[in-house]
C-alpha positions as CSV (number, residue, x, y, z in Angstrom):
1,X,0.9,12.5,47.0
2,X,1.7,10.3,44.1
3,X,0.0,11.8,40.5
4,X,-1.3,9.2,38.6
5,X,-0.4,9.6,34.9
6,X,-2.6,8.0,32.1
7,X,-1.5,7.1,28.8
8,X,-3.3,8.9,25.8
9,X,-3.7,5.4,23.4
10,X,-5.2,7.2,20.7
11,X,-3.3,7.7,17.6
12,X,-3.9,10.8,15.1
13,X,-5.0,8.8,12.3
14,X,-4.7,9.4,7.9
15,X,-6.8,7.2,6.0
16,X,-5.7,7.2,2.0
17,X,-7.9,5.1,0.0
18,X,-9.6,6.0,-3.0
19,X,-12.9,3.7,-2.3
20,X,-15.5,6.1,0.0
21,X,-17.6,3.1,1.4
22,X,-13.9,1.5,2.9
23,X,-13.1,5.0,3.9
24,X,-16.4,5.3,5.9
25,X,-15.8,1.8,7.2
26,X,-12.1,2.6,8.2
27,X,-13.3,5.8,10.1
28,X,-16.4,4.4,11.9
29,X,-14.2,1.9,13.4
30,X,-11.1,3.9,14.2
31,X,-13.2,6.5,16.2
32,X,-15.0,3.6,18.6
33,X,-11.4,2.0,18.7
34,X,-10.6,6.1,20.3
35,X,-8.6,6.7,17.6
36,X,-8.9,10.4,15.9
37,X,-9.1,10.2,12.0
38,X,-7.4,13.5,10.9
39,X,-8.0,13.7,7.5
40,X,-8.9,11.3,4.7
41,X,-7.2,11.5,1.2
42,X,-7.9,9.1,-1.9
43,X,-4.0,10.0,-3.5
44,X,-1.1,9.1,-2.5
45,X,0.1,13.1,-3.6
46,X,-2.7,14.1,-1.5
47,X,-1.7,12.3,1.4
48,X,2.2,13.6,1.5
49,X,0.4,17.1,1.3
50,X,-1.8,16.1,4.3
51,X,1.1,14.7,6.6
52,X,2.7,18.1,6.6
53,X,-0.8,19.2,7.7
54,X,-1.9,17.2,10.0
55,X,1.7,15.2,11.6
56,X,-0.9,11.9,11.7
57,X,1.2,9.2,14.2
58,X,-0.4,6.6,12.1
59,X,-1.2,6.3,8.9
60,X,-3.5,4.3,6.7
61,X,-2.9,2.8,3.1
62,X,-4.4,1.4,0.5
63,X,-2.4,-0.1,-2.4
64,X,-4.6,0.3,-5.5
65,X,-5.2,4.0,-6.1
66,X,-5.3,5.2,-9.8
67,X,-2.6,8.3,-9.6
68,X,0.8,7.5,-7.7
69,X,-0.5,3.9,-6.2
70,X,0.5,2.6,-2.9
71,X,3.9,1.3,-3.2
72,X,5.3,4.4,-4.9
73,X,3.4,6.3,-1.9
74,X,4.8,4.4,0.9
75,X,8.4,4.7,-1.2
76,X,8.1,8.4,-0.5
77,X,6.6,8.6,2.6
78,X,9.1,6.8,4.0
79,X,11.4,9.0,2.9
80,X,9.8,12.2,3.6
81,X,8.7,10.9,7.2
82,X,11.0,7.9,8.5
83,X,8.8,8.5,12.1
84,X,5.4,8.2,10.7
85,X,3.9,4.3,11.2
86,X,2.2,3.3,7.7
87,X,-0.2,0.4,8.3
88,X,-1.1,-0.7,4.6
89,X,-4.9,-1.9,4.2
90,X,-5.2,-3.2,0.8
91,X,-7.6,-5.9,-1.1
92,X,-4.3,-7.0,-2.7
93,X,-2.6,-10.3,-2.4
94,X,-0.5,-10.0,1.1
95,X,1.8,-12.9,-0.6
96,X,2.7,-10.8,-3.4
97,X,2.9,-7.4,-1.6
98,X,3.6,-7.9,1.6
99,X,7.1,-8.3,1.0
100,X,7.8,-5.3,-0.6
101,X,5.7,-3.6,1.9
102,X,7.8,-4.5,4.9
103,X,10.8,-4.0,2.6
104,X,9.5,-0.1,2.1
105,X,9.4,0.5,5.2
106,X,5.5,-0.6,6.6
107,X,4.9,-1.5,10.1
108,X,2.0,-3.9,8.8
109,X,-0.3,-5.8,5.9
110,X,-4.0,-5.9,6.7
111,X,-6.0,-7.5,4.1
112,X,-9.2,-5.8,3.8
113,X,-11.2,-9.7,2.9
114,X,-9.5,-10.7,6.2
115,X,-11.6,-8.3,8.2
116,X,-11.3,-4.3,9.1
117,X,-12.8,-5.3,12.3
118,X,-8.9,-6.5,13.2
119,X,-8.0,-3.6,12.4
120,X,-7.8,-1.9,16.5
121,X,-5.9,-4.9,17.7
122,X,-3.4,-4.5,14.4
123,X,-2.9,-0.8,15.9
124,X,-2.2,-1.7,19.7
125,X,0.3,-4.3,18.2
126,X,2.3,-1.6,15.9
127,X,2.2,0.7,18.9
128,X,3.7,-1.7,20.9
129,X,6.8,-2.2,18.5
130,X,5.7,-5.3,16.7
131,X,5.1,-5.4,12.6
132,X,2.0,-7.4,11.6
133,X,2.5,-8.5,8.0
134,X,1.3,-12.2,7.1
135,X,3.6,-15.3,8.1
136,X,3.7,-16.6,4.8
137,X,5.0,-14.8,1.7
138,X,6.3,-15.2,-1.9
139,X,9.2,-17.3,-2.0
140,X,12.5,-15.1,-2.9
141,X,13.4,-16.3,-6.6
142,X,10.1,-16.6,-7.9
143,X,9.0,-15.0,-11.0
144,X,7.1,-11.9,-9.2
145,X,10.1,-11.7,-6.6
146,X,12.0,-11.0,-9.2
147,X,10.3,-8.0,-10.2
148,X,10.5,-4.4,-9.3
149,X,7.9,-2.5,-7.8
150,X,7.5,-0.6,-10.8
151,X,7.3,-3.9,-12.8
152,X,4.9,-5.2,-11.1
153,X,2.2,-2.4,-11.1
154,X,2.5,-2.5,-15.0
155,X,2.0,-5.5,-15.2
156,X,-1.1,-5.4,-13.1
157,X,-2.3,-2.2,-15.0
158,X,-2.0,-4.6,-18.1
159,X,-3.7,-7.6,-16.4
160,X,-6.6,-5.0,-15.7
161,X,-7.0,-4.1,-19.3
162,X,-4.7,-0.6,-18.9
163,X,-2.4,0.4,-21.3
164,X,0.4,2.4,-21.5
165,X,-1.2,5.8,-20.4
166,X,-2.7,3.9,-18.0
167,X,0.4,2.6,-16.1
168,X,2.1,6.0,-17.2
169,X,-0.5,7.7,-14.7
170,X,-1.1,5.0,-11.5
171,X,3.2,5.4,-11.4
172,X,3.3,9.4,-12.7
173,X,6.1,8.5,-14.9
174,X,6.6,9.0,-18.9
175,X,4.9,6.8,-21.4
176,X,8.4,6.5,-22.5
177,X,9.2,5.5,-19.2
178,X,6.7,2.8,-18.7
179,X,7.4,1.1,-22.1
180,X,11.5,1.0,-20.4
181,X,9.6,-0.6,-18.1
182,X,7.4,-2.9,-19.7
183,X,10.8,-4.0,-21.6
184,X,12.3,-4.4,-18.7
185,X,9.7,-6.6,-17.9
186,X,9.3,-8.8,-20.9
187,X,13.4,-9.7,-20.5
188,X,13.0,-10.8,-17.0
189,X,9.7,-13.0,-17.6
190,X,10.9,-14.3,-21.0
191,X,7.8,-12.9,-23.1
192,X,7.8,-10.8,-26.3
193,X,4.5,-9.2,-26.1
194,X,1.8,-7.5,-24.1
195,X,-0.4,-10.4,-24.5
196,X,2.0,-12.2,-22.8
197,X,2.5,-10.1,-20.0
198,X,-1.1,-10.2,-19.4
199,X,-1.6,-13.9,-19.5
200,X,1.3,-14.3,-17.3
201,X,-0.2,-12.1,-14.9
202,X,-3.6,-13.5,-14.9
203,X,-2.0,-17.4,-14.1
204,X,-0.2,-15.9,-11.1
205,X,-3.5,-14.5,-10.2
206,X,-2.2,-10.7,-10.4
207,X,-5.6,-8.8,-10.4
């Protein structure tokens, strides 16, 4: 007698995102997709905690958290846990970020305006060894390309009306730190002052 085997196509699923409503979204549709939502964290220290926990196979990301944002997450996720799949689900600009997302190690960019409803067929795709990150991008050499991840968060902390603490905190480095890095950034971009910076920012549509 041959036994037939079935395939369990669920994935143990960790949602961090600091926004309840997309949380509750997120979850809703993971669970009619089959999927089982293991835990849902709104930091990206949270979420390291909650991986030794829970071993998720997949999990979900949202760029703009207020203490250690999504890029400086998925920097040491992927460190901590090379295996774990990191699907990034952000309201941020997939041409600026998705770049640096692949490039940190993310197996896909879904853009929450594009629809959450995508997000099921996103997940059978990763599963199945592809990445799902938008065809078009920032072209190397441009002014953001240019930047580091670091560099760029300030710089959309100072876009948003932040200020040094604030930047100090989304990154958990030093204020002393973060002005390094807002130097850093006014060399590279050519501009002498914050109110630079943040008119810069808001021409490249960095919000």
């Amino acid at each position: 007698m041959v036994e037939t085997v079935v395939l369990d196509e669920s994935e143990r699923v960790l949602i961090v995102d600091d926004d309840a409503l997309t949380t509750q979204v997120l979850s809703l549709v993971l669970v009619r997709a089959g999927h089982i939502v293991v835990g849902k964290v709104t930091t990206g220290d949270e979420a390291i905690r909650q991986v030794v926990r829970h071993s998720p196979s997949l999990l979900l990301l949202d760029l703009d958290m207020s203490r250690l944002e999504g890029l400086a997450t998925l920097r040491k996720l992927q460190c901590q846990f090379p295996w774990l799949a990191v699907l990034v689900v952000s309201m941020l600009d997939p041409e600026i970020y998705g770049f640096r997302c692949m490039r940190l190690g993310a197996k896909g960019f879904l853009n929450k305006a594009a629809g959450i409803t995508l997000l099921p067929e996103f997940i059978t795709q990763i599963r199945h060894g592809q990445t799902m990150f938008p065809s078009s991008g920032r072209i190397p050499g441009d002014a953001l390309s240019r930047l580091s991840d670091a560099e760029l968060v300030v710089l959309r902390c100072l876009v948003r009306g932040g200020d040094v603490s604030n930047a100090a905190s989304t990154l958990q480095i030093t204020r002393s730190r973060t002005n390094v890095v807002i130097r850093s950034l006014q060399a590279k971009l050519g501009l002498k002052s914050h109110g630079a910076l943040i008119d810069f920012g808001r021409r490249v549509c960095l919000s």
